[in-house]
C-alpha positions as CSV (number, residue, x, y, z in Angstrom):
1,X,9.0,-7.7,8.4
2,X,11.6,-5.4,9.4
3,X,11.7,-1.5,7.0
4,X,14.0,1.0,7.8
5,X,12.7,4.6,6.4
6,X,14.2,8.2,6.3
7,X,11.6,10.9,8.0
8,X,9.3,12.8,6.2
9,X,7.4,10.2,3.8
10,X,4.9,9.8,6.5
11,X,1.8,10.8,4.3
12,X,3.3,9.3,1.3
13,X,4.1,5.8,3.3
14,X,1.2,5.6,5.4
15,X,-2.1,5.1,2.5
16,X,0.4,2.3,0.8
17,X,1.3,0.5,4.0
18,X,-2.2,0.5,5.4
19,X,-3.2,-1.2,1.9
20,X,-0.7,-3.9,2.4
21,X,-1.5,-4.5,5.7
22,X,-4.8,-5.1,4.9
23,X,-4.3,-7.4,1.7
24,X,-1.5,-9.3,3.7
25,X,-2.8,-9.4,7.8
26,X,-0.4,-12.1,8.1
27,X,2.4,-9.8,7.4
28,X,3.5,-7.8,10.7
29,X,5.3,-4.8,9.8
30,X,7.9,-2.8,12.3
31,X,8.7,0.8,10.5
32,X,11.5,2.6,11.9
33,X,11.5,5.9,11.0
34,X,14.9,8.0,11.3
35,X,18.3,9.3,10.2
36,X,20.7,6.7,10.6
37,X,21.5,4.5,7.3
38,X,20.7,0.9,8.4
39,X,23.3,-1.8,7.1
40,X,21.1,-4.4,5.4
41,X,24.0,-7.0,5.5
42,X,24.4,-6.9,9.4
43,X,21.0,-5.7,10.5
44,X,18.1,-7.3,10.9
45,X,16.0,-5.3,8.5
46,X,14.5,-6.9,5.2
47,X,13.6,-3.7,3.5
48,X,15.2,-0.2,3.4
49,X,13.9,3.1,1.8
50,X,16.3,5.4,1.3
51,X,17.0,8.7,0.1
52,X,20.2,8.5,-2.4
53,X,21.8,11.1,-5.3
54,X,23.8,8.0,-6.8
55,X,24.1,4.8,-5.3
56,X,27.5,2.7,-5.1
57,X,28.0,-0.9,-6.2
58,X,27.0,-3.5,-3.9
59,X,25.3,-6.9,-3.6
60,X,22.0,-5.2,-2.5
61,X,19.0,-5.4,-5.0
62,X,17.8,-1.5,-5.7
63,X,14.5,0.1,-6.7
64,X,14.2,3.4,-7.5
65,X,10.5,5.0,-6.1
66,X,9.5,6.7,-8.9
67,X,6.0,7.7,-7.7
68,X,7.6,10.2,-5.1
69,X,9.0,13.4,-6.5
70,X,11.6,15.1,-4.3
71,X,12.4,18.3,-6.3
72,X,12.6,20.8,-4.4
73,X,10.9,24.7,-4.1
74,X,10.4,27.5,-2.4
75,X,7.6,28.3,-0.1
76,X,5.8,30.5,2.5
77,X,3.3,31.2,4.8
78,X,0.9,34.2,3.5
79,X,1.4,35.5,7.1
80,X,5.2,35.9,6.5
81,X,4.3,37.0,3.1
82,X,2.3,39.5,4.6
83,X,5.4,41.0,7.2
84,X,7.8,40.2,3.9
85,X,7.4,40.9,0.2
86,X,7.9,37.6,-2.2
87,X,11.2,37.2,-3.5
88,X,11.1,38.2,-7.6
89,X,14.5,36.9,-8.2
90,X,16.4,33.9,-7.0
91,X,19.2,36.7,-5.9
92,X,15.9,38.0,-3.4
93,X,16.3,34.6,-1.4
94,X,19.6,36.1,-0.1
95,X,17.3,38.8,2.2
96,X,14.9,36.4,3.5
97,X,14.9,34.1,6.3
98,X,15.6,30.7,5.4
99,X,14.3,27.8,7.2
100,X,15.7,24.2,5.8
101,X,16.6,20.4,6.6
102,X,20.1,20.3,8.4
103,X,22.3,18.4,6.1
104,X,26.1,18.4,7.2
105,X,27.5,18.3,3.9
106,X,25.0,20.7,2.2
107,X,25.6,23.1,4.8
108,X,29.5,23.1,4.1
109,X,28.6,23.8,0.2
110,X,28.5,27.3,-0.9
111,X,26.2,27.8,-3.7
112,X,22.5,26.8,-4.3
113,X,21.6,25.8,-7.8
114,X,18.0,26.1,-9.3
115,X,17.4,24.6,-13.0
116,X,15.0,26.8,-15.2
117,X,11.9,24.8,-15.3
118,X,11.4,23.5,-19.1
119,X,14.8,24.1,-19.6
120,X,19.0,22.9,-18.7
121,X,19.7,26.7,-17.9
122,X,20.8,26.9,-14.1
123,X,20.6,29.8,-11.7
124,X,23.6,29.8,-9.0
125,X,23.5,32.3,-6.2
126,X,25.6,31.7,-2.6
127,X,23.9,29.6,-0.1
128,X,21.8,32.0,2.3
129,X,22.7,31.0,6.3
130,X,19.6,29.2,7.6
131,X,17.7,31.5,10.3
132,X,16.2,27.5,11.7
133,X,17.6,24.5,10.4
134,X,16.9,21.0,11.7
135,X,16.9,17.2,11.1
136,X,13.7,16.5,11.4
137,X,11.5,17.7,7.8
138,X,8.5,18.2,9.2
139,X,9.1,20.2,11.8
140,X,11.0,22.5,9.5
141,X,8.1,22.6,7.6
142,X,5.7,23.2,10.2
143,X,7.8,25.7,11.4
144,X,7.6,27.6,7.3
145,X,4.1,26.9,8.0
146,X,3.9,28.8,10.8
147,X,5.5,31.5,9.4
148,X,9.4,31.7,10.5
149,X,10.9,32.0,7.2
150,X,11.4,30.5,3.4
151,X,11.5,26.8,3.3
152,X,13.4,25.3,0.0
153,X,12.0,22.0,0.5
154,X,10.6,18.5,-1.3
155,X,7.3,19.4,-3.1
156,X,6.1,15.9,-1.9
157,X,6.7,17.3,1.8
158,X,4.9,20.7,0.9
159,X,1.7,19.6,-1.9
160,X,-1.2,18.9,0.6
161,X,-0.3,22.3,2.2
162,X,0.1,24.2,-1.1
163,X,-3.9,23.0,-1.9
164,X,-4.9,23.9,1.3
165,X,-3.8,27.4,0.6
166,X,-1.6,27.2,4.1
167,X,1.8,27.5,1.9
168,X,2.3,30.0,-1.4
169,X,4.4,28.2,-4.1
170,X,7.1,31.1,-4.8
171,X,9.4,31.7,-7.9
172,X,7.1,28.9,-9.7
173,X,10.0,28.9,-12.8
174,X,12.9,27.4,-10.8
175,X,13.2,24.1,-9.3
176,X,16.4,22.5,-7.1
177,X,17.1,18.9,-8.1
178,X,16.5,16.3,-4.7
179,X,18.1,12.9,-4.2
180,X,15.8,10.0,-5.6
181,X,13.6,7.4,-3.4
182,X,15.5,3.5,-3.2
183,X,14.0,0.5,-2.3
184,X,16.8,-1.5,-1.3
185,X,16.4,-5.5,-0.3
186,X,19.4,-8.2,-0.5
187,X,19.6,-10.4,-2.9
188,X,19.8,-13.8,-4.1
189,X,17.8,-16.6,-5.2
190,X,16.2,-17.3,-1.5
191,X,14.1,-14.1,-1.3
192,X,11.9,-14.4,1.7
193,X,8.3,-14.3,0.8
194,X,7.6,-11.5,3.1
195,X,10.0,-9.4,0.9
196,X,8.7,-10.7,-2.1
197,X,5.3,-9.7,-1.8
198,X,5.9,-6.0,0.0
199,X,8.3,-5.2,-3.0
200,X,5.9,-6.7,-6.0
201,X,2.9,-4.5,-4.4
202,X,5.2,-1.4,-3.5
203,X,5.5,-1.9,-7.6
204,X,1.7,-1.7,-8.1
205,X,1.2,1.2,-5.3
206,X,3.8,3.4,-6.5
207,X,6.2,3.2,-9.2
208,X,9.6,1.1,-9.0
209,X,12.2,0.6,-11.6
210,X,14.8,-1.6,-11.2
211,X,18.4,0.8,-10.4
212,X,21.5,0.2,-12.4
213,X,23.4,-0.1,-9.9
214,X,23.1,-0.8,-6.4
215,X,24.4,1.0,-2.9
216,X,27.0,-0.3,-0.7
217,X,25.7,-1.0,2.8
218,X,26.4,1.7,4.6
219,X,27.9,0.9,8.3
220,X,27.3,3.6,10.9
């Protein structure tokens, strides 16, 4: 079985797929990890994850992950804390070096928008001009780790390092909305069992709910 997946849901993928792999040995499983948006319809993939704010109409069957969180928040090193004092104020971001994902169209939008935690109030300040930005997630969280700057990024790429004490969680009250987690498969009424059973335990390891709609396949 064929499963295109974005980067960065390495240690949320890897305890669920070993699991499978073990209930179902007669399931073989090629992962591709990357960027590029696999067409479903025209490919020869039988499962996609992917990383969506709102999904288009299609004929594709959708999932959303619920069990993967992708707000996101700002963190640091304590070593760059110690060379920088913590921002008090989202307006303190704006003196900081920023280190984030490379994202084409977030990068040609002005502001950033936090939502008050608990609340529907929203703090806007312009978007700060990324000291290190790059495609691939975990590098530019290695590279926050390591102490080059701010990283505004998904808690699920950030939680295991926030325990270990090797991140600080900063301005705890404000949050940025992320995109959501899709499972996508085709549809109709000859589901291949293969599908069939990744999807139903995918249910029972994390937490899928059926989307209203579903994406169009994207062709790149």
């Amino acid at each position: 079985m064929r499963v295109s997946a974005p980067t960065g849901l390495n240690e949320a993928l890897a305890p669920a797929l070993a699991q499978f792999s073990a209930a179902f040995p007669q399931v073989a499983v090629y992962l591709q990890v990357g960027a590029r948006l696999v067409d479903l319809e025209s490919e020869p993939f039988d499962v996609a994850l992917r990383l969506s704010t709102k999904l288009a109409d299609s004929s594709l069957v959708a999932h959303r992950v619920r069990g993967i969180e992708f707000e996101r928040i700002v963190v640091a090193s304590p070593s760059y804390l110690k060379a920088h004092p913590a921002p008090m104020r989202v307006e303190d971001l704006e003196s900081h070096r920023i280190v984030e994902p490379y994202d084409r169209q977030a990068a040609a939008m002005s502001p950033l928008t936090f939502t008050i935690r608990g609340s529907d109030a929203q703090v806007t300040l312009r978007r700060p001009v990324a000291a290190i930005a790059s495609t691939d997630i975990e590098l530019v969280r290695n590279l926050v780790v390591e102490g080059a700057g701010l990283g505004i990024l998904p808690r699920v790429h950030v939680q295991r390092y926030l325990e270990e004490g090797r991140l600080v969680h900063l301005l705890p009250g404000l949050v940025a909305p992320g995109p959501n987690l899709y499972l996508l498969h085709r549809g109709g009424p000859f589901l291949p069992s293969k599908v069939r059973v990744f999807v139903d335990f995918l249910k029972r390891r994390l937490v899928l709910t059926p989307s209203k709609t579903g994406p169009k396949s994207p062709r790149r």
